[in-house]
C-alpha positions as CSV (number, residue, x, y, z in Angstrom):
1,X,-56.9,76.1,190.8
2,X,-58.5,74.8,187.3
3,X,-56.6,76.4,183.9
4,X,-57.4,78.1,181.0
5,X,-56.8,75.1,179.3
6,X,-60.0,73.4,181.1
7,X,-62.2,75.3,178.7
8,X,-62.8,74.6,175.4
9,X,-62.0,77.0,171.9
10,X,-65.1,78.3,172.5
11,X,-65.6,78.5,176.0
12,X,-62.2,80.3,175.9
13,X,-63.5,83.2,173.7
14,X,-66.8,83.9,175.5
15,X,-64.9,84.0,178.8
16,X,-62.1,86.5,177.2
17,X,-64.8,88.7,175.7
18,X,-66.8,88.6,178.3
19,X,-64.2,89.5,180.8
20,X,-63.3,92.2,178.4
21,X,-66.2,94.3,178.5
22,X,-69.1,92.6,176.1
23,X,-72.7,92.0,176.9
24,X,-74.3,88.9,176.3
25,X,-76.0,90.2,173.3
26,X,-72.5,91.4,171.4
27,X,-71.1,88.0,171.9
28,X,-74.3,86.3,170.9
29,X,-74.3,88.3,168.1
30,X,-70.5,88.2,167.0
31,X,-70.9,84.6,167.4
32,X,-74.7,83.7,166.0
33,X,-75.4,82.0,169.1
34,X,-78.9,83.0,171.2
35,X,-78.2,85.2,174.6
36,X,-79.4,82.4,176.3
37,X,-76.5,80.1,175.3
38,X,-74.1,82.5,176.4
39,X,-75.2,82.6,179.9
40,X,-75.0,78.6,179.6
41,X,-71.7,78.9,178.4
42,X,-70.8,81.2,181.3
43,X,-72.5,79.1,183.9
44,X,-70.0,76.0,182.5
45,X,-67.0,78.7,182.5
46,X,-67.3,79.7,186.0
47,X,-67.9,75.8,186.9
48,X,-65.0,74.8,185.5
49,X,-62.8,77.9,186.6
50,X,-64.3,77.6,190.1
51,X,-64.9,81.6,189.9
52,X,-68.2,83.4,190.7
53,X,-67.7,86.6,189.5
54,X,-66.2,88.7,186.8
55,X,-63.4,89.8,188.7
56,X,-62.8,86.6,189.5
57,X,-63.0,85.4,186.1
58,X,-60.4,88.2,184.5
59,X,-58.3,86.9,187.3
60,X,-58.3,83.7,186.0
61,X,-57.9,84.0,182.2
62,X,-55.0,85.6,181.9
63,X,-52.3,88.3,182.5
64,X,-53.7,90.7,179.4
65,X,-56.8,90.8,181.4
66,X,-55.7,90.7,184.6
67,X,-53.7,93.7,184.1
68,X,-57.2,95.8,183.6
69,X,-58.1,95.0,187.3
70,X,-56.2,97.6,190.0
71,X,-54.9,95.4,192.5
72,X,-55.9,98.3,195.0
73,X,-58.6,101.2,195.3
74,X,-57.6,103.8,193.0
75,X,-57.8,107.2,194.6
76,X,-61.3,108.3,194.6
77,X,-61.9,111.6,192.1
78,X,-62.1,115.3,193.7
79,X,-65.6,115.1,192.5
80,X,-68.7,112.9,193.6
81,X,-67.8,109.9,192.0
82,X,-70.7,107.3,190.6
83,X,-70.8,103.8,188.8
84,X,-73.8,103.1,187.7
85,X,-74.1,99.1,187.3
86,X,-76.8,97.8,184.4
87,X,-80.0,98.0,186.0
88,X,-81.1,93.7,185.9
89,X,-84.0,92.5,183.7
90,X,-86.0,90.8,186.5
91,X,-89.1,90.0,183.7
92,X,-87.9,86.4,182.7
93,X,-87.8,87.4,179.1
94,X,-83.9,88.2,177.4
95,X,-86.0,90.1,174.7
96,X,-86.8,92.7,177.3
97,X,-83.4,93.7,177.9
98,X,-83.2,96.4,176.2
99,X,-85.8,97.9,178.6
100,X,-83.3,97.7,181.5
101,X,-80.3,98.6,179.8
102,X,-81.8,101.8,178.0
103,X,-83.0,103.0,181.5
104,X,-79.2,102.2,182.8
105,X,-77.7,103.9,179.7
106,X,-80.2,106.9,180.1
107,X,-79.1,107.0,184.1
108,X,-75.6,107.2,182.8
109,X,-75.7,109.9,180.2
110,X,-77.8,112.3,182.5
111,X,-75.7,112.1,185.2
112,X,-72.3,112.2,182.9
113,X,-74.4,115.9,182.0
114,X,-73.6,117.0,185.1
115,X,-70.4,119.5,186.1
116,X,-70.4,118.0,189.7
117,X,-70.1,114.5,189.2
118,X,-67.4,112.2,188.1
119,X,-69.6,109.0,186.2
120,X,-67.8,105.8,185.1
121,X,-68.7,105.3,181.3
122,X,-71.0,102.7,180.1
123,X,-68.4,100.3,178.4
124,X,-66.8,99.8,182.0
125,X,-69.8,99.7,184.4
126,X,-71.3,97.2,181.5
127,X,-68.4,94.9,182.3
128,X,-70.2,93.7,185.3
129,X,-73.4,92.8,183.6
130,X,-75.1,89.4,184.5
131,X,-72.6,88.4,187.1
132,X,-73.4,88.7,191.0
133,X,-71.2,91.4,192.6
134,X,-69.9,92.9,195.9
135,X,-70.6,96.7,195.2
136,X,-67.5,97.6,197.5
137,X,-65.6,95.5,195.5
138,X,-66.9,97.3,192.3
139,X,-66.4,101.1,194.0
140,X,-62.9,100.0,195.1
141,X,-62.1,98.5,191.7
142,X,-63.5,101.3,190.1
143,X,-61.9,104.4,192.0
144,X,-65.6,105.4,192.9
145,X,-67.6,106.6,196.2
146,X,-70.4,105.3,195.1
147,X,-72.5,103.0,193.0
148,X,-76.3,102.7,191.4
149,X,-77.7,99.8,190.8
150,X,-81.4,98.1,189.9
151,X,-83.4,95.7,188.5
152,X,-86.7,96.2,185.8
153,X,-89.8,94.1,185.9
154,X,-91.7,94.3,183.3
155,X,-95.6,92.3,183.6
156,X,-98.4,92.8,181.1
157,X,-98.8,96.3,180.8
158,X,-96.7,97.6,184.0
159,X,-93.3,98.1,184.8
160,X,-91.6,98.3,188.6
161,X,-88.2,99.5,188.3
162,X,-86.4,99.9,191.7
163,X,-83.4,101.6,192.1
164,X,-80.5,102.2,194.7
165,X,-77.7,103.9,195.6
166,X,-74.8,102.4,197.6
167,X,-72.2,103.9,199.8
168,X,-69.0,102.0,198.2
169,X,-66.8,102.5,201.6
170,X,-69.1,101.4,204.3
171,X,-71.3,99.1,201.9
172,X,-74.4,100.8,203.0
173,X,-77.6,102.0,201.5
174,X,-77.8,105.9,200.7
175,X,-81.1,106.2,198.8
176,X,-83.7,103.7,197.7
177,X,-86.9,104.2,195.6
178,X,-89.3,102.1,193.2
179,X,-91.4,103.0,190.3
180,X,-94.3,101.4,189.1
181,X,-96.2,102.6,186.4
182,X,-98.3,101.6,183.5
183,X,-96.0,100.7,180.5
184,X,-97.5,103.0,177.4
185,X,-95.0,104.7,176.2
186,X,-91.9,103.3,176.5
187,X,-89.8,106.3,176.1
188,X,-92.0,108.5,177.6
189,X,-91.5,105.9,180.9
190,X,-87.7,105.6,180.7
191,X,-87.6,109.4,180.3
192,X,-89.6,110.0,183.7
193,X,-87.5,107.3,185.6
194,X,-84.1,108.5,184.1
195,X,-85.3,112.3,185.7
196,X,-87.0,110.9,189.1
197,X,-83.5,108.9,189.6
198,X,-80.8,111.6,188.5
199,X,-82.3,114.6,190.1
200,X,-82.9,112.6,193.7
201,X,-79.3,111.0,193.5
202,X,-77.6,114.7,192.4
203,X,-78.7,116.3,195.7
204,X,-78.0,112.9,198.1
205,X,-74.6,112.6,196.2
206,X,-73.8,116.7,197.2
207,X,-75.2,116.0,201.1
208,X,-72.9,113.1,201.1
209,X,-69.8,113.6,199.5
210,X,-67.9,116.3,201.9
211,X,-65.4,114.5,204.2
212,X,-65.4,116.6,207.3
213,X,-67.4,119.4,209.2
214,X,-68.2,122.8,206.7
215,X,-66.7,124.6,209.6
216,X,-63.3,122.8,209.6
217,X,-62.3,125.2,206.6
218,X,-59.1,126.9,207.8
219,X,-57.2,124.2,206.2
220,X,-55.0,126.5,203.8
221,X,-54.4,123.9,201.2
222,X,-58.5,123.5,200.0
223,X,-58.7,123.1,196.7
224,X,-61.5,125.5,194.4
225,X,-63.8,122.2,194.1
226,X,-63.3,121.6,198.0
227,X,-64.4,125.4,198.6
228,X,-66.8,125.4,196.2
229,X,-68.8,121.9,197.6
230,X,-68.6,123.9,200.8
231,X,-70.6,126.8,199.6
232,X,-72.6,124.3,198.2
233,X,-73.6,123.2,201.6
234,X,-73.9,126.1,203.5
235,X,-76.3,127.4,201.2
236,X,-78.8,124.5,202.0
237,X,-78.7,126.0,205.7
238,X,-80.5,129.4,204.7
239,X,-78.8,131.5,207.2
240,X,-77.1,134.6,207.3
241,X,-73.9,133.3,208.9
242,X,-73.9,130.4,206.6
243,X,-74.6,132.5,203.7
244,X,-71.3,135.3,204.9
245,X,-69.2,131.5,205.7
246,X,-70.2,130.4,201.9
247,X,-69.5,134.2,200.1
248,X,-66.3,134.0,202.4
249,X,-65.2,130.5,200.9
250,X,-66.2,131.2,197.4
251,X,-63.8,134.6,197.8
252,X,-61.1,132.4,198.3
253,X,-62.2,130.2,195.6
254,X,-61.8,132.8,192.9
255,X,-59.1,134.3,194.1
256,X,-57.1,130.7,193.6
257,X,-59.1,130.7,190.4
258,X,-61.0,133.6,188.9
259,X,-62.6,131.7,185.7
260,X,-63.7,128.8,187.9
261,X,-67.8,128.7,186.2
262,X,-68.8,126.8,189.2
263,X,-67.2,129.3,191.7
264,X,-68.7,132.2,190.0
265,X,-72.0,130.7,189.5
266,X,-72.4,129.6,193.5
267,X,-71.9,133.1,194.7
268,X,-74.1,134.1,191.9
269,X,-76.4,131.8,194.2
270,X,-75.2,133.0,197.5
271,X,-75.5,136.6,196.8
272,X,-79.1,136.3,195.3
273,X,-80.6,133.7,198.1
274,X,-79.2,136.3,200.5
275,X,-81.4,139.2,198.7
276,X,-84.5,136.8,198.6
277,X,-84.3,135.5,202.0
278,X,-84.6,139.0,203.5
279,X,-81.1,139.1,205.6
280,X,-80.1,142.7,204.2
281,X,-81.6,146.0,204.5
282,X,-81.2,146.7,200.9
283,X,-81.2,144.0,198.6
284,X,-80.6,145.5,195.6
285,X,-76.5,145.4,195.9
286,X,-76.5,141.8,196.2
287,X,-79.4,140.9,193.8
288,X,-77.1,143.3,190.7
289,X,-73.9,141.2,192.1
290,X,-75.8,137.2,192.1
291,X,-76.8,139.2,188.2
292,X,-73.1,139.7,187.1
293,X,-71.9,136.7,188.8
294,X,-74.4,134.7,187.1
295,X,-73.6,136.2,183.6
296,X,-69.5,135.5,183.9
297,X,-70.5,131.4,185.3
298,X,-72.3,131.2,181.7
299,X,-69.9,132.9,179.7
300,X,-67.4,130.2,181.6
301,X,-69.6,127.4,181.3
302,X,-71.8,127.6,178.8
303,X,-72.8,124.0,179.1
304,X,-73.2,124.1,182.7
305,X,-76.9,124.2,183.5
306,X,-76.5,124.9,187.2
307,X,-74.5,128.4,185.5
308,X,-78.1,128.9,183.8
309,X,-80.6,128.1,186.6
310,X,-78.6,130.4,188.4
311,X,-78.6,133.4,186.2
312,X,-82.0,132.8,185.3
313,X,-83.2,133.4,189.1
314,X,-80.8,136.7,189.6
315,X,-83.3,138.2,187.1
316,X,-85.7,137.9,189.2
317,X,-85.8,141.0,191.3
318,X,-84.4,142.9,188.4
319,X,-87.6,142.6,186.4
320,X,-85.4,140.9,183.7
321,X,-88.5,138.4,183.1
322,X,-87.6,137.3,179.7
323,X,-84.0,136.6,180.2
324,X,-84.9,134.7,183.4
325,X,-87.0,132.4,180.9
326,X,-84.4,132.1,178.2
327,X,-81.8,131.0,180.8
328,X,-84.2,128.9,182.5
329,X,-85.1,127.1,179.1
330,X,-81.8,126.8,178.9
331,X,-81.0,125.2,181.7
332,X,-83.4,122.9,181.4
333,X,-82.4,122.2,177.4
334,X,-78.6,121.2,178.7
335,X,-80.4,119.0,181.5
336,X,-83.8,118.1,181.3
337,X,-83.0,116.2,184.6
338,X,-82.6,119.7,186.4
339,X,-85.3,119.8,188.8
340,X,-83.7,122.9,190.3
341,X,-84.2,124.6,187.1
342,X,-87.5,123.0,186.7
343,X,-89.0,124.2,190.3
344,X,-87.0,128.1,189.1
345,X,-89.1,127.9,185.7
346,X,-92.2,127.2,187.6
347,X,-92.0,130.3,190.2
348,X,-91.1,132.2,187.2
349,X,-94.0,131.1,185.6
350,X,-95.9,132.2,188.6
351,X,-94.7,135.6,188.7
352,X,-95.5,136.3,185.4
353,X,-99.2,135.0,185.8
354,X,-99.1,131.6,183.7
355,X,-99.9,129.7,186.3
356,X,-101.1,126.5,184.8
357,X,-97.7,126.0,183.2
358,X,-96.1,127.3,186.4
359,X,-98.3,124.1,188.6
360,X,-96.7,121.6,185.6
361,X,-93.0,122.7,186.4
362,X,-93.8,122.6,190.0
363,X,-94.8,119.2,190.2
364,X,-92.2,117.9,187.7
365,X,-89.7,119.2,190.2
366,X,-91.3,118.3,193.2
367,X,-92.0,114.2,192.2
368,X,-88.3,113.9,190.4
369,X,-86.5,115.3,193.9
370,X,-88.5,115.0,196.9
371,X,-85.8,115.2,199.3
372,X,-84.6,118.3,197.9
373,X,-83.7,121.0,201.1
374,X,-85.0,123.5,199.3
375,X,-88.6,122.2,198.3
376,X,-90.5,124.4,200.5
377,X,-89.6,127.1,197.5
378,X,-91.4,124.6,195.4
379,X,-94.7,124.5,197.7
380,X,-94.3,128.7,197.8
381,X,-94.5,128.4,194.0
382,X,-97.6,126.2,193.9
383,X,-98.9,128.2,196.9
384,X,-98.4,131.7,193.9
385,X,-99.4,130.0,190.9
386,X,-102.8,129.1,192.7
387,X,-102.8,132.3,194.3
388,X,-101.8,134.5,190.7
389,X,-105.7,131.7,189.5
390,X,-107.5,133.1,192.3
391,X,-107.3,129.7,193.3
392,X,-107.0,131.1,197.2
393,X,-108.4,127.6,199.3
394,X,-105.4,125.9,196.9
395,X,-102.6,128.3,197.5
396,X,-103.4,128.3,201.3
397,X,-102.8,124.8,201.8
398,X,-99.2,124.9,199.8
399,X,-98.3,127.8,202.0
400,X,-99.4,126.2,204.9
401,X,-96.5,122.6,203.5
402,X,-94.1,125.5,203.2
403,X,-94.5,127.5,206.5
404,X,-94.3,123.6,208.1
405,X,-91.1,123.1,206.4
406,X,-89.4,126.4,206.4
407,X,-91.6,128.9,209.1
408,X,-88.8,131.9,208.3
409,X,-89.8,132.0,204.3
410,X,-92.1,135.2,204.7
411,X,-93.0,134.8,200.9
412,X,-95.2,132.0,201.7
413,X,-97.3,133.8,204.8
414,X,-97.4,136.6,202.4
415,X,-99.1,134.2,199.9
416,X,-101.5,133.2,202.5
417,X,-102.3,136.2,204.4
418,X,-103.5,137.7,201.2
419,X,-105.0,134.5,200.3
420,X,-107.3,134.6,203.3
421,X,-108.1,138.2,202.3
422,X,-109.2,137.4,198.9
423,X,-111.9,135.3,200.7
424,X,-113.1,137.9,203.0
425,X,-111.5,135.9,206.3
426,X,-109.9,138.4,207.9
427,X,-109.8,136.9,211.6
428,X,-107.8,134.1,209.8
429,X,-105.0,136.6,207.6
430,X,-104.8,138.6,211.4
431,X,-103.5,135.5,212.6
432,X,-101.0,134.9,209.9
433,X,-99.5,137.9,210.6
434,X,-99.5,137.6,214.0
435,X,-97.3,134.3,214.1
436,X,-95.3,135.5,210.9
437,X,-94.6,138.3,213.0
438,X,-93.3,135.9,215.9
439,X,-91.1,134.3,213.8
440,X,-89.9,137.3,211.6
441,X,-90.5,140.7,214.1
442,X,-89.2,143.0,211.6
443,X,-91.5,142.1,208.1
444,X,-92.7,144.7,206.3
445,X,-94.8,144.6,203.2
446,X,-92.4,146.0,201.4
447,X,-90.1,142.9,201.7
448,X,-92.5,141.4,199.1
449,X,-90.6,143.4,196.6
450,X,-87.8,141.3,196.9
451,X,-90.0,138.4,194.7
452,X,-92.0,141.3,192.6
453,X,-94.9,140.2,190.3
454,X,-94.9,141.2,186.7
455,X,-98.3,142.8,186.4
456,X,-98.3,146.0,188.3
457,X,-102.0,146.0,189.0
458,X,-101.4,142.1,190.5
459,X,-98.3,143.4,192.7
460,X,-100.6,146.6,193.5
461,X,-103.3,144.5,194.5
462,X,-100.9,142.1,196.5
463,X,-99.4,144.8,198.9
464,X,-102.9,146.4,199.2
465,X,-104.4,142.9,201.0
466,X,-101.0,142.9,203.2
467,X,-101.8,146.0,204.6
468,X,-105.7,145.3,204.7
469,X,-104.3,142.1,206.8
470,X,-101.9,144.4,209.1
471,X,-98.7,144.4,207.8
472,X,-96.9,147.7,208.1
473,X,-95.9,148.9,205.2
């Protein structure tokens, strides 16, 4: 195999720096040279070292570098674990790299916001920059599950920026999407990609990450994070036995570890979903218990947005309006990625009347995480805020995406039924309580109490078109 000493002075100190972490820019700069020359320079390098990648090449240069590279996968993190690789300038222009390499730096700091995931920093991930790599090589070099990678195209006044996320032990895709859009605002641009990318990869990364079955949890040695993913899970099913399986696993959670923010803060969720979703006689227990639980995951992470979004919808059926908004800003200050938080702002919005600012968080959540499980919530907002306008043809069609996608939500054949009230079809509401019924035999109208409007007069008004409709009260 050729030798260091095949390369010249120079060649030598690109290859070293470059193997050592630098971009093409740094060493152009360090060295007054155009980026362009480097990559000629490295083109010669790997020629002469007869490498054709960047692991090879710190092979190659030397022990001091080769001892950076783990000569076997490093056992992966308890947590979801992500590289994110610089996103490629595909525009034939070097001056446009800072386009791609502030969306891949933006990628990286939201996700590193995150209390789920474990993200490689920048300085590593950067190391690969420019060369042409085997993602499992990078995920088993780099301890990960999984890794992001890109590329940016920028033409006249558009951009396509595509994206994807690889499975680093199987080498297969996870999630793919593009972007194209008109190139205005730069920031503005690189802002909307950097929260259409984070919040779609945060909920495939949870769906992917457990190991084994949910129900294979009588394993005794768990761990809180193990328990807590779990719950995680199960509350995507929106059952009552998945919901009494989560509350169960988080009990053992805190009970290993009382001050764990992310314990607290799930049964916070698992308590408050099971109030909302209409699986106990009296709600009110469990909506004061997802309360406390929601306040003690702040007080234990107060960076943790998901500790926020959380508290912020316990309010909810506590009338506590304007602490539901202060969280819910919140939430959204720590992570403006958090379409969770987002989607919660926007039903908040609608149940305090201000519906055009409820329809903006609605959508912001609903285009940055379109596969979240839990998006007919996000339809049953935009179904209220149109309904809160009088806009009742509007809210009827989002009711009707989430009856489609979740038939057992009774909030959203509420929405409707009174919908078709409010414009004097009654043969039309009959018949949306006639198949909520045959999904949900016990509703009542008083189960719309469980999501109560601010305005009194507006909630009046509400259960007086259920009942017009045929619900019993």
């Amino acid at each position: 195999m050729p030798e260091q000493t095949d390369l010249s002075p120079r060649e030598l100190q690109i290859a070293e720096t470059y193997a050592a972490g630098a971009s093409y820019q740094d060493i152009a700069q360090s060295l007054n040279i155009a980026p362009s020359t480097v990559r000629t320079h490295l083109a010669t390098i790997y020629r002469k070292l007869g490498v054709s990648s960047k692991l090879e090449l710190r092979a190659a240069i030397g022990d001091s570098i080769r001892s950076d590279t783990p000569d076997k996968r490093a056992p992966l993190p308890e947590k979801p674990s992500i590289a994110v690789l610089a996103f490629e300038n595909m525009s034939g222009d070097p001056a446009q790299e800072y386009f791609s390499d502030g969306i891949s730096d933006d990628i990286i700091t939201a996700l590193s916001r995150s209390p789920w995931l474990f993200i490689i920093a920048r300085n590593t991930t950067f190391t690969y920059k420019g060369t042409n790599v085997d993602v499992r090589r990078v995920a088993e070099d780099l301890g990960v599950r999984f890794v992001l990678e890109g590329s940016v195209r920028k033409a006249g006044g558009r951009v396509r920026v595509t994206a994807q996320l690889i499975d680093g032990l199987t080498g297969g895709h996870v999630w793919s999407e593009r972007y194209d859009a008109q190139l205005e605002d730069v920031f503005d641009l690189q802002d909307e990609i950097t929260r259409n990318v984070v919040a779609s990869i945060q909920t495939i990364v949870h769906l992917n990450t457990i190991p084994e079955p949910v129900e294979r949890t009588s394993r005794p040695d768990l761990t809180v994070w193990e328990l807590t993913m779990r719950s995680w899970h199960l509350l995507y099913d929106f059952t009552p036995e998945a919901y009494a399986h989560a509350k169960a696993l988080l009990e053992r959670a805190l009970a290993l570890d009382p001050e764990s923010a992310e314990a607290n803060m799930m049964l916070s969720l698992i308590n408050h979903h099971t109030a909302l979703m209409g699986f106990l006689p009296d709600p009110r227990p469990a909506m004061e218990a997802a309360y406390a639980l929601g306040r003690r995951a702040v007080q234990l992470g107060p960076r943790n947005e998901y500790a926020h979004w959380a508290l912020g919808i316990s309010c909810w059926g506590l009338l506590k309006y304007e602490e539901s908004m202060a969280a819910l800003d919140r939430a959204v200050a720590l992570n403006p990625n958090c379409s969770l938080a987002y989607g919660s702002r926007g039903t908040l919005l609608g149940i305090i009347g201000r519906s055009d600012e409820a329809i903006k968080n609605q959508e912001i959540a609903i285009r940055s995480n379109p596969l979240d499980p839990s998006i007919f919530f996000r339809f049953s907002g935009l179904s209220l805020a149109n309904y809160m306008a009088s806009r009742f043809d509007t809210a009827i069609e989002w009711a009707d995406k989430a009856i489609h996608l979740k038939p057992g939500w009774y909030f959203a054949h509420f929405v409707k039924t009174a919908s078709h009230i409010a414009l004097g079809q009654r043969d039309a509401a009959t018949a949306t309580v006639r198949y909520c019924r045959s999904i949900i035999p016990d509703i009542r109208v008083k189960d719309v109490e469980r999501v109560p409007l601010a305005d009194k007069d507006k909630m009046g008004e509400l259960r007086s078109r259920l009942l017009k409709a045929g619900f019993d009260d």
